[in-house]
KEVEXPA-482096 format. One line per field, with one value per residue (C-alpha): residue number from 1; residue in one letter; chain; x, y, z. Coordinates in steps of 0.001 Angstrom, whole numbers, plus 524288, in hexadecimal, padded with zeros to 5 digits. Example, Ala and Ser with C-alpha at 12.3 -4.5 7.8 and 13.67 -1.06 7.14 Angstrom:
# residues 2
resi = c(1 2)
resn = c(A S)
chain = c(A A)
c1 = c(8300C 83566)
c2 = c(7EE6C 7FBDC)
c3 = c(81E78 81BE4)
***
This chain:
# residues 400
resi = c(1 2 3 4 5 6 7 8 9 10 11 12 13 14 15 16 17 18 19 20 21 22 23 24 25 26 27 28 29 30 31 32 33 34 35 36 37 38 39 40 41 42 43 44 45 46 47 48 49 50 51 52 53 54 55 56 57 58 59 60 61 62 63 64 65 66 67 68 69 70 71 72 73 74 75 76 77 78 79 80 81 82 83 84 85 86 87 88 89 90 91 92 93 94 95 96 97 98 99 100 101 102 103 104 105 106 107 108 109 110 111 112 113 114 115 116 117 118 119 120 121 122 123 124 125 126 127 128 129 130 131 132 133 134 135 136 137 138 139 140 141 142 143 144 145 146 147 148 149 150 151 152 153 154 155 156 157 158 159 160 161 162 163 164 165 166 167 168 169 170 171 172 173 174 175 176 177 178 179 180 181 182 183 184 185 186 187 188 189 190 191 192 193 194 195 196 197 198 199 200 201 202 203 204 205 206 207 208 209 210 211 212 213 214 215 216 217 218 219 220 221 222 223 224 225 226 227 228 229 230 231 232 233 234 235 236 237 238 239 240 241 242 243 244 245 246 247 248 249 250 251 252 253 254 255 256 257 258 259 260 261 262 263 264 265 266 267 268 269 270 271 272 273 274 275 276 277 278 279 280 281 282 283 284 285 286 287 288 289 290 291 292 293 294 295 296 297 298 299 300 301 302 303 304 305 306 307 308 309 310 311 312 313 314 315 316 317 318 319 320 321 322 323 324 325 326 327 328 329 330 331 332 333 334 335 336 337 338 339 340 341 342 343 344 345 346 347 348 349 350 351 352 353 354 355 356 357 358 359 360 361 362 363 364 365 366 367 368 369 370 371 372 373 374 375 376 377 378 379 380 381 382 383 384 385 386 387 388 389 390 391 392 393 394 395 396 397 398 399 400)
resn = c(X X X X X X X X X X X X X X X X X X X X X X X X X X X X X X X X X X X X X X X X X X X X X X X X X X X X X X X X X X X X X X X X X X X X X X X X X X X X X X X X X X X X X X X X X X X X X X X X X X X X X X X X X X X X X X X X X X X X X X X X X X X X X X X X X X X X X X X X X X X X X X X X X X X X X X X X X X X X X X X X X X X X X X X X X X X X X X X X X X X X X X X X X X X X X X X X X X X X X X X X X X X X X X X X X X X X X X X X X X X X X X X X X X X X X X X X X X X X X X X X X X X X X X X X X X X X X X X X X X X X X X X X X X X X X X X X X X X X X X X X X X X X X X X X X X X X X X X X X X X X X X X X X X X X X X X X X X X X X X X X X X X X X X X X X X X X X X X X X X X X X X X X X X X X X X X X X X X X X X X X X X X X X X X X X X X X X X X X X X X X X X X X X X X X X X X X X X X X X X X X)
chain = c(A A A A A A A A A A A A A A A A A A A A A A A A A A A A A A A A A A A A A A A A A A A A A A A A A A A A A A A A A A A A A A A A A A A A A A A A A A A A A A A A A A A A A A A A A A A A A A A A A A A A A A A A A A A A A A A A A A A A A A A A A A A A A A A A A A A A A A A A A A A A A A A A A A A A A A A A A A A A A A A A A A A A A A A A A A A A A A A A A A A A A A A A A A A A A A A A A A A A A A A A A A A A A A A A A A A A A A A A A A A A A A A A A A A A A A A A A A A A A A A A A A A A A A A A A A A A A A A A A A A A A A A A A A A A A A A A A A A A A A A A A A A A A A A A A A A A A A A A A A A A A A A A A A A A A A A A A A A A A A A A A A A A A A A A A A A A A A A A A A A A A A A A A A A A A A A A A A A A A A A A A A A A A A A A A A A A A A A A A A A A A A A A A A A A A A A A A A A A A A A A)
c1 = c(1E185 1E133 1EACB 1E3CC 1EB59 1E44F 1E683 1E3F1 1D784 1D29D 1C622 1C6BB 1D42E 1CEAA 1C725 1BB3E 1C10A 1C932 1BDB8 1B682 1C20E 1C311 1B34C 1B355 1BEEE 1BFBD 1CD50 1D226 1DFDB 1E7F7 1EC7B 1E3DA 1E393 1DD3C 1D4EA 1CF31 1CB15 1C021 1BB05 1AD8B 1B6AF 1AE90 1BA6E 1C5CF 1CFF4 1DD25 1E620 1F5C3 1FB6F 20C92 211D4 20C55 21053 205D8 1FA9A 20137 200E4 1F230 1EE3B 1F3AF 1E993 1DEF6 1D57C 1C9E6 1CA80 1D4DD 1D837 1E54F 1E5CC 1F15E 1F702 1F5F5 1FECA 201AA 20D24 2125A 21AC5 20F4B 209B8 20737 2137D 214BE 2071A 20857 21363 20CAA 1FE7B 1F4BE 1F282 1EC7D 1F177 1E955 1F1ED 1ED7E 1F668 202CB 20452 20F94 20682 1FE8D 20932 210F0 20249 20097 20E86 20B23 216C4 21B37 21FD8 22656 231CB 2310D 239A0 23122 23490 22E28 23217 222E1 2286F 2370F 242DF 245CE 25482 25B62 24FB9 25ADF 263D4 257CF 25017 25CB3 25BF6 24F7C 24678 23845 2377D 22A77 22A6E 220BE 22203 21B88 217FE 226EE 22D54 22369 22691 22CB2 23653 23955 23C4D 243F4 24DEC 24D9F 25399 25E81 263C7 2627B 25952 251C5 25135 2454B 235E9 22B1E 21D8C 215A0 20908 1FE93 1F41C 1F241 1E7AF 1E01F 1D6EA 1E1DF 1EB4D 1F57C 20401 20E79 21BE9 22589 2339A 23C8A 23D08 22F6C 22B3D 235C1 22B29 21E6D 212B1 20EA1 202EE 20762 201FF 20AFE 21530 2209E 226D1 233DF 23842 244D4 2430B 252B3 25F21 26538 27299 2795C 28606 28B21 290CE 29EA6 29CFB 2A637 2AE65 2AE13 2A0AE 29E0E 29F6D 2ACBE 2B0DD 2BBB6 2C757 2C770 2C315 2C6EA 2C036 2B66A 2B2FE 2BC15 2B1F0 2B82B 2B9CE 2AB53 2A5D1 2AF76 2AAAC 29C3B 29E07 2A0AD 294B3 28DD3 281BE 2744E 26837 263FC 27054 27376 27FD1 2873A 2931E 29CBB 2A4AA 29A71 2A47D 29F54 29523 29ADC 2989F 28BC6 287E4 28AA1 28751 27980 277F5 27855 271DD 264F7 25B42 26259 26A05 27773 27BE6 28778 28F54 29B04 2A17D 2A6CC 29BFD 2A24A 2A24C 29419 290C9 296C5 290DB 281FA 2854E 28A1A 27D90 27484 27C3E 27C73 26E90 26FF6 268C3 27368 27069 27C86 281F8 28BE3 29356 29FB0 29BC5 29BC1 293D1 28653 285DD 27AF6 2714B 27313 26C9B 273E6 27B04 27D90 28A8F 2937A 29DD2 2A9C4 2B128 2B5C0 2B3DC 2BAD3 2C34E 2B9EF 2B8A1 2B9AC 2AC22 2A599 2A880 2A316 29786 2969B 2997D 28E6E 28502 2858D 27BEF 28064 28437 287E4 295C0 29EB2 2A8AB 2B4C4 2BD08 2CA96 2D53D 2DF17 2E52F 2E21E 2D3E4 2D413 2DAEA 2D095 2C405 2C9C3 2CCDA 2BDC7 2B774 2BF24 2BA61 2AD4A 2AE35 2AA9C 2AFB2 2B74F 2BD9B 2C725 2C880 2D1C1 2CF47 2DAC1 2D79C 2DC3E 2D5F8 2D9C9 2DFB1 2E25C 2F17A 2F4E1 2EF11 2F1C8 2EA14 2F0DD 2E90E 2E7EC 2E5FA 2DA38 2DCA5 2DDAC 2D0DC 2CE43 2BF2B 2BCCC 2B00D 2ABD4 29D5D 299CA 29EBA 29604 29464 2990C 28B9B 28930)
c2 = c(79B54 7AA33 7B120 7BF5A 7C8D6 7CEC4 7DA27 7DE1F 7E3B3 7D70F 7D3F7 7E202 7E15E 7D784 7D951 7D4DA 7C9D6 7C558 7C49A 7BDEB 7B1D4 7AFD5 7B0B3 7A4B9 79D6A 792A5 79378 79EEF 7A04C 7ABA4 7AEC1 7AF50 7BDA8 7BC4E 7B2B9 7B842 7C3C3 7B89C 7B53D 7AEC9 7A8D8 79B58 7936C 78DB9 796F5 79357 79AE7 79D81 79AF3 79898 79607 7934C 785DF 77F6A 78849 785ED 7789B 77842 780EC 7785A 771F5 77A25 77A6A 78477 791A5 79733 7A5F0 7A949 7B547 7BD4B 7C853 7D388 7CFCB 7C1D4 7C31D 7CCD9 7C65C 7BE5C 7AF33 7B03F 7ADCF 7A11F 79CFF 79FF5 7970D 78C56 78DEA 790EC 79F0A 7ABC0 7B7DA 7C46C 7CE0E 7DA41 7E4D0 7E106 7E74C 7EE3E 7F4CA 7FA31 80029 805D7 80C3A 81050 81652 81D8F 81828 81050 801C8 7FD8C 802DC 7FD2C 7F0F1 7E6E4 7DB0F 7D292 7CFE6 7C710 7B95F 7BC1F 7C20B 7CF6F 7CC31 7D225 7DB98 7E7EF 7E499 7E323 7EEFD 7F997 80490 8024F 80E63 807E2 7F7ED 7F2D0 7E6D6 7DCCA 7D745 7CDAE 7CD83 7CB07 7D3C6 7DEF2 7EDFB 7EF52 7E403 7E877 7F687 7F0A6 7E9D2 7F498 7FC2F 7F2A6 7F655 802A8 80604 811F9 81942 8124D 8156A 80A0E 8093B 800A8 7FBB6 7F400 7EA62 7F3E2 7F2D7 7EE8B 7F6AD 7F5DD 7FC7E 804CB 809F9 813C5 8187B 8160D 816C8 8097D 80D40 80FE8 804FD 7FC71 7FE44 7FB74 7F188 7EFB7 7E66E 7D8CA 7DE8C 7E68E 7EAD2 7F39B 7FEA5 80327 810EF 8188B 824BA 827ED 82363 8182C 81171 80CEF 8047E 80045 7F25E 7F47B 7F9D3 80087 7F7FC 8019A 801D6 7F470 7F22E 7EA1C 7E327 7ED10 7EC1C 7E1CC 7E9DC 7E4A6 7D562 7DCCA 7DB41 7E4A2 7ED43 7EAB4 7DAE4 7DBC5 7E1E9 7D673 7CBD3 7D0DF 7D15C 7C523 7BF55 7C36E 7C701 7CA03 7CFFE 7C10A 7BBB2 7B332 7B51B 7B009 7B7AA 7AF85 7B7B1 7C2F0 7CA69 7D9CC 7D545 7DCAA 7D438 7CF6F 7DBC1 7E0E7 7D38E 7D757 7E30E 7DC38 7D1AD 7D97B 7CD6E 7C1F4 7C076 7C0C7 7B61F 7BAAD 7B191 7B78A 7B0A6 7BE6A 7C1C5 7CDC7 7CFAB 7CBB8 7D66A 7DFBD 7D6F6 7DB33 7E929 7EB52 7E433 7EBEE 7F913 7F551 7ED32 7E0B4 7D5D7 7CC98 7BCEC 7BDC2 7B277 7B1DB 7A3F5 79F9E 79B3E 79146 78E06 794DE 79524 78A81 793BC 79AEB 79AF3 79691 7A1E8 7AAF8 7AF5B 7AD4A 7B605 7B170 7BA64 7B244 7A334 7A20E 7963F 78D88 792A6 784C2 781E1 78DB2 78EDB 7804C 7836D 78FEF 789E4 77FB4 789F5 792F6 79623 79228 79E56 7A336 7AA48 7A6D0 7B21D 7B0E6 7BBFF 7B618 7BF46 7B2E6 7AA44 79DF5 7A0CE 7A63B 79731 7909B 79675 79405 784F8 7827E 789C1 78104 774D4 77885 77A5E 78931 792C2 79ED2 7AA13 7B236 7C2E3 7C79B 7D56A 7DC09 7E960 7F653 80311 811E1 81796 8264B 828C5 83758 83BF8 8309A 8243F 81681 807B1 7FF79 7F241 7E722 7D99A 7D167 7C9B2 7BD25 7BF34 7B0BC 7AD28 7A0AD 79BAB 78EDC 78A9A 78A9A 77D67 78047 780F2 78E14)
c3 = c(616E3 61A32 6221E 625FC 62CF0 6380A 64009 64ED1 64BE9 64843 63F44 63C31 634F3 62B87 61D85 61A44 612A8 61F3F 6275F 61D58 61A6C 629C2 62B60 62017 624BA 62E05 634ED 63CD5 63EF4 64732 65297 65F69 65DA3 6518A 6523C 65D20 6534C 64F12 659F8 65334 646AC 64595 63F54 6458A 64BAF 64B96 6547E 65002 65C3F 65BB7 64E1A 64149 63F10 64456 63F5E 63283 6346F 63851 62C9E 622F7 61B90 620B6 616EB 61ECB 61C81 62557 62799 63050 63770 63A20 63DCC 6342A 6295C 62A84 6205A 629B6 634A9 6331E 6325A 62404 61E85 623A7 6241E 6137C 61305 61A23 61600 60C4D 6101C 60B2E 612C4 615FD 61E2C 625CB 6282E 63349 63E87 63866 62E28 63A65 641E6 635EB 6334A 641C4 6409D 6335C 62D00 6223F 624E9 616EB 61BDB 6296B 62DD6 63358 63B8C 646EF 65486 65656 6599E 656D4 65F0F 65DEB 65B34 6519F 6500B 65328 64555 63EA7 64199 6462A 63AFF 636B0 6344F 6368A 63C53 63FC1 64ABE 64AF9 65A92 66402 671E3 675D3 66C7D 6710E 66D32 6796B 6779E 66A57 66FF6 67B01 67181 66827 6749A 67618 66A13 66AD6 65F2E 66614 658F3 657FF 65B41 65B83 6575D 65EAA 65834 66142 65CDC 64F93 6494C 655A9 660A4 66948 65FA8 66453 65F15 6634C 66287 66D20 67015 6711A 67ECC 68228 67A04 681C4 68EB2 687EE 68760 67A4C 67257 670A4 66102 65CC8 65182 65454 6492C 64EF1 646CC 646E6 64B80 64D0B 64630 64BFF 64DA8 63FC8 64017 631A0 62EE9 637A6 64438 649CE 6551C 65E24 65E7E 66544 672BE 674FC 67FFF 686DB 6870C 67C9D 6716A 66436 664EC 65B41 64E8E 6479F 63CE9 63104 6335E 638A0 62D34 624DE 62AF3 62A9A 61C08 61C7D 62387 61793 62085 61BC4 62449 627A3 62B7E 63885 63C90 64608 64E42 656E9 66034 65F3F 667DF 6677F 65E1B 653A0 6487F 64C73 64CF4 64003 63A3C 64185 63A91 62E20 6317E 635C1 6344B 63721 64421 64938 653A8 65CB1 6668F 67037 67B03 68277 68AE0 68A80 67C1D 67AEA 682F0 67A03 66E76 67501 676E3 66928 6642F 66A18 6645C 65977 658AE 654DB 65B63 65CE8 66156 669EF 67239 67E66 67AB5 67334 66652 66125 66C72 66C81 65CC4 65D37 6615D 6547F 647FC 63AB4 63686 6298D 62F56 6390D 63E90 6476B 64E4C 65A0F 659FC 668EA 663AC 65F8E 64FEC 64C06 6502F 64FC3 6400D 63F87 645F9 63E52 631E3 6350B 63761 62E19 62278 6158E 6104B 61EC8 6228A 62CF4 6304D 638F5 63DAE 6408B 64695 64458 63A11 643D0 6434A 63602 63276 63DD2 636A2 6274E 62A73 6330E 625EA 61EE8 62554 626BC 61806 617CA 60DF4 613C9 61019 617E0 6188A 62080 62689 62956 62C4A 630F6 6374B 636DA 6414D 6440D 645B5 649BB 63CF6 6341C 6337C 63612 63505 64040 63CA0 641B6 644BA 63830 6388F 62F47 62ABF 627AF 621BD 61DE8 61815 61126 60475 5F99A 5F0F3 5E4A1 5DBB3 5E365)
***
């Protein structure tokens, strides 16, 4: 079977050879759009209509010549990678729609990041794209250009221009440059690719914010994070760009937040019971642009909802740590963290004998640290709260 990628133009965007393998073949399969660019095709059309299971399935064992049709490069967000896993396929690509609008633009794309928002959320898209120079969007009839501009707002990120390329390639071509917030107002082609491009600096924050830069519920500062045990306990986590990680008693959202920023690709799930505090928690995420999955409910309650995590950070278990470090123990990934911040020796002793139990390994770092303070023209140290950073992951059998 051949899989030929096709482009809005049609017939026209195809070689000789193309036009010669579909002319002989007997099976026609691609989406209504293109099938309908072969309108006298003698052979059987089949139509890709939902997912690909079922074509897959129907194609198997298909012994007339068949030729797929897709969408410019089919190894390119596109159907051929898992039609090559599943069948016996040859694959022909045409150029994407990214090619096209880097070429409209008159700019370069190896050094562009490049995602897709056609058939998937657009959270998380802020930590993966904030900083970037050059990001090209591939989007869908929900997550138009005026969607993506719309969210882009909420964070914030207005250091950055969009390209807009419409049905390229096609009679009814047509691109442009716009602002987030005149793009935010417009109708667009249900065919289109966006290229967002930093035109200005933007926002930077290194791995330890500052405290005083997160909203805190008033008068009760303090119930944050503290910078250096953050930073600690973040070390801990071990995070890479993939992980899942889970944060119970989000509070001001300070780990999740920096845990976000690590972990641009993979996702970071947040639960608070203080409505109050989850407020803050929202504010601070949009500052500092990170898509949080956050959730008003007291753990561990509400954790179901969650995917298996990489790491886990506990900063407030509400009295029920018991459970919640079952649960979390039961969940975890096999070479997944679980950190606990502990400001007592009970809870420090409550968390070391459940890890024992559940048969986990731990270790223990205390953080007992002290900041400068101007006095008259000297300097004196003003001490944190002792915090127990307790982290605990499965044991290893003993061939590894």
């Amino acid at each position: 079977m051949k899989v030929i990628g096709i482009g809005d133009d049609g017939q026209k965007s195809l070689l000789p050879q193309y036009l010669q393998w579909i002319k002989e073949s007997e099976v026609l399969v691609g989406g209504e759009r293109h099938l309908d660019f072969f309108p006298e095709y003698p052979g059987e059309k089949i139509a890709i209509k939902g997912g690909l299971a079922s074509l897959i399935e129907r194609l198997q064992g298909e012994t007339r010549p068949t030729v797929i049709l897709a969408s410019g490069d089919p190894l390119f967000y596109g159907i051929g990678s898992v039609l090559n896993k599943k069948l016996p396929v040859e694959i022909y690509p045409y150029l994407s729609s990214i090619q096209l609008a880097f070429a409209k633009m008159g700019e370069s794309w190896h050094d562009a990041y490049v995602t897709s928002v056609h058939g998937r959320s657009m959270k998380g898209l802020a930590q993966r794209i904030d900083g970037k120079e050059k990001i090209a969007l591939l989007t869908d009839s929900e997550n138009t250009p005026a969607a993506i501009a719309r969210y882009l707002l909420s964070f914030g990120m207005t250091e950055y221009r969009a390209f807009v390329g419409e049905n390229l390639g096609s009679t009814e071509e047509r691109s442009g440059w716009y602002a987030l917030d005149e793009m935010a107002d417009q109708g667009f082609s249900d065919l289109n690719v966006v290229i967002l491009r930093r035109n200005n600096p933007g926002p930077a924050w290194p791995l330890g914010i500052e405290d005083e830069a997160f909203a805190q519920r008033k008068p009760d500062k303090g119930l944050i994070t503290k910078k250096e045990v953050r930073v600690l306990s973040i070390a801990q986590l071990r995070l890479h760009a993939k992980s899942i990680v889970w944060d119970i008693g989000t509070c001001t959202g300070s780990v999740a937040i920096e845990a976000a920023r690590i972990a641009r690709e993979g996702a970071v799930y947040a639960i608070e019971k203080n409505a109050d505090d989850l407020a803050n928690c929202r504010e601070n995420a949009a500052k500092f642009r990170t898509d949080l999955h956050l959730v008003h409910g007291k753990a561990p309650d509400g954790l179901e909802q969650f995917p298996d995590p990489d790491a886990v950070f506990i900063g407030g278990s509400g009295g029920e740590l018991q459970e919640l470090l079952q649960i979390c123990s039961e969940r975890l990934k096999p070479d997944g963290r679980i950190v606990v911040n502990a400001a007592t020796i009970e809870t420090l002793h409550d968390a070391m004998q459940t890890f024992a139990d559940l048969g986990m390994q731990t270790e223990v770092t205390l953080a007992h640290l002290a900041r400068s303070k101007p006095i008259l023209h000297m300097t004196r140290f003003e001490g944190l709260n002792p915090t127990y950073i307790i982290t605990a992951y499965h044991k290893k059998e003993d061939a590894q």
